[in-house]
C-alpha positions as CSV (number, residue, x, y, z in Angstrom):
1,X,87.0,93.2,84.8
2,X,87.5,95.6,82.2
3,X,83.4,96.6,81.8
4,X,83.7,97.1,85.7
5,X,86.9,99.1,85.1
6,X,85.0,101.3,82.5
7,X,81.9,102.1,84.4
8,X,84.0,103.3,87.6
9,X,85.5,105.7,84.9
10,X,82.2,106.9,83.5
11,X,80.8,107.3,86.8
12,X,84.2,109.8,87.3
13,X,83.9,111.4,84.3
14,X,80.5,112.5,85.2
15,X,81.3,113.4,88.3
16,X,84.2,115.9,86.2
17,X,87.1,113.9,87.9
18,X,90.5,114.1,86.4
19,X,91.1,110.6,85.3
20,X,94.7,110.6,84.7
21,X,95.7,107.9,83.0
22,X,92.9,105.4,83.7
23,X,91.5,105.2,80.6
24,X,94.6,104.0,78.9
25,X,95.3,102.0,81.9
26,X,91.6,100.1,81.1
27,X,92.8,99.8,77.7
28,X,96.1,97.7,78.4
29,X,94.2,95.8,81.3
30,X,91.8,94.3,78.0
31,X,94.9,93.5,76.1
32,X,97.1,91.7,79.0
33,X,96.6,88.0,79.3
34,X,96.7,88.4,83.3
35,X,95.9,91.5,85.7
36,X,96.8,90.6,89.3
37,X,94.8,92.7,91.5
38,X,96.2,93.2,95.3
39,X,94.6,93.6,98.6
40,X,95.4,93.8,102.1
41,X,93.4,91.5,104.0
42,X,93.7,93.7,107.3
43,X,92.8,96.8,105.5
44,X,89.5,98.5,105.5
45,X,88.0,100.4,102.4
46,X,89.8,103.3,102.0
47,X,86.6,105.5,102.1
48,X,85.4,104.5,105.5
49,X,86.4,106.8,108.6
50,X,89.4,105.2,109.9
51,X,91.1,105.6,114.0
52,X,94.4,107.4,114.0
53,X,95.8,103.6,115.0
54,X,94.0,102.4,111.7
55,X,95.5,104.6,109.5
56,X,99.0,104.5,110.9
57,X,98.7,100.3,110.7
58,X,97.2,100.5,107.0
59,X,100.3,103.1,105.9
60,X,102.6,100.3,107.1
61,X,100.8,97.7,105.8
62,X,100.7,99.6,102.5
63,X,104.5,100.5,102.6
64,X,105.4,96.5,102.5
65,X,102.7,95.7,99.5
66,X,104.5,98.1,97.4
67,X,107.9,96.4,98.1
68,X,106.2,93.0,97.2
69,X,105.2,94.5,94.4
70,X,108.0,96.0,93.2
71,X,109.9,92.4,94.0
72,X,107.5,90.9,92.1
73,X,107.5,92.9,88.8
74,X,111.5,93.2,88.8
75,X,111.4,89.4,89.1
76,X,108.7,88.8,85.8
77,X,111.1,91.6,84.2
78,X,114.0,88.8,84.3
79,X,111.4,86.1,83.3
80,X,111.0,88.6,79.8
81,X,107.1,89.3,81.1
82,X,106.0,93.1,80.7
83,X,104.1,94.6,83.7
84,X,102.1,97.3,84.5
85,X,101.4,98.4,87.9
86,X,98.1,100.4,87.9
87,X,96.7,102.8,90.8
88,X,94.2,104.3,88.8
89,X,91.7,101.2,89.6
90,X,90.9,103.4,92.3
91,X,88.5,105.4,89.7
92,X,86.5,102.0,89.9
93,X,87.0,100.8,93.5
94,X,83.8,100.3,94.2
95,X,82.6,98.3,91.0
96,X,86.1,96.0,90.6
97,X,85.7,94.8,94.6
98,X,81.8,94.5,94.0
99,X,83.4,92.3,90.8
100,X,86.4,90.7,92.8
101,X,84.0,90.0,95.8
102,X,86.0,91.3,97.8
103,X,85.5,93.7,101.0
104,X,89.1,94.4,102.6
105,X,91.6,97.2,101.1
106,X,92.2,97.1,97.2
107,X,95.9,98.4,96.8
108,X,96.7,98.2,92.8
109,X,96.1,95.9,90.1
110,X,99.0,94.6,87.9
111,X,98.8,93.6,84.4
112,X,101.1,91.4,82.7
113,X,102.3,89.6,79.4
114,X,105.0,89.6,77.1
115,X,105.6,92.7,75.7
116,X,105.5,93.6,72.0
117,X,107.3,96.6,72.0
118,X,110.1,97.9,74.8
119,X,110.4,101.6,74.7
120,X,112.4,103.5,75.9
121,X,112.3,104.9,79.6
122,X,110.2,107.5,80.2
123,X,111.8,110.6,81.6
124,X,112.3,110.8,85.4
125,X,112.9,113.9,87.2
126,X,116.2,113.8,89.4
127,X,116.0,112.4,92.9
128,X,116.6,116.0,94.2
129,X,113.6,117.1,93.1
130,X,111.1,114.7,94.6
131,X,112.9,113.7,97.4
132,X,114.3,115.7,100.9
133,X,117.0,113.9,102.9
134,X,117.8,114.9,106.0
């Protein structure tokens, strides 16, 4: 998983991608004991042209995976497990599904263990600023 994870990112890096944080993200995904990786079986790779109807139906299909997610990391947080929800698996989306063996939508990956540090929060901007009500 990780070797796959680490030639997507050297493919990017020659390609001069920004990375983000995906090469600190490969490094946590070697030390957890577990990284979950999450697909939706009705969506298409992400790459492929998609109808207006398609994109609309994988946007809602999306939507509800990231609740379940988020359910499901609050939920190991009371169990005492660390998690680590991780987007940039996107940098190797074609070599982890070629890995998985898998050919519907890849969503995220999560890793998780027990943690053996707990810092502190990182800094959030305030809601004003990254959100517009109306």
């Amino acid at each position: 998983m990780v070797r796959a994870m680490r030639d997507g990112i050297a493919k990017a890096k020659a390609r001069s991608e920004g990375l983000g944080s995906a090469e600190s993200s490969a490094r946590i995904m070697e030390h957890a004991p577990v990284t979950v990786f999450v697909f939706s079986p009705r969506g298409s790779h992400p790459y492929l042209a998609h109808s207006i109807g398609e994109m609309f139906d994988d946007l809602v299909n999306v939507q509800s995976i990231g609740a379940a997610i988020q359910n499901r990391l609050l939920a190991a947080q009371d169990l005492g497990i660390g998690s680590l929800w991780i987007c940039d698996v996107f940098f190797a989306y074609d070599e982890l599904c070629a890995w998985l063996g898998e050919q519907c939508e890849m969503i995220a990956a999560v890793s998780l263990g027990y943690p053996d540090e707990h810092p502190d929060a990182r800094p959030r901007r305030p809601v004003g600023e990254v959100a517009h009500w109306l």
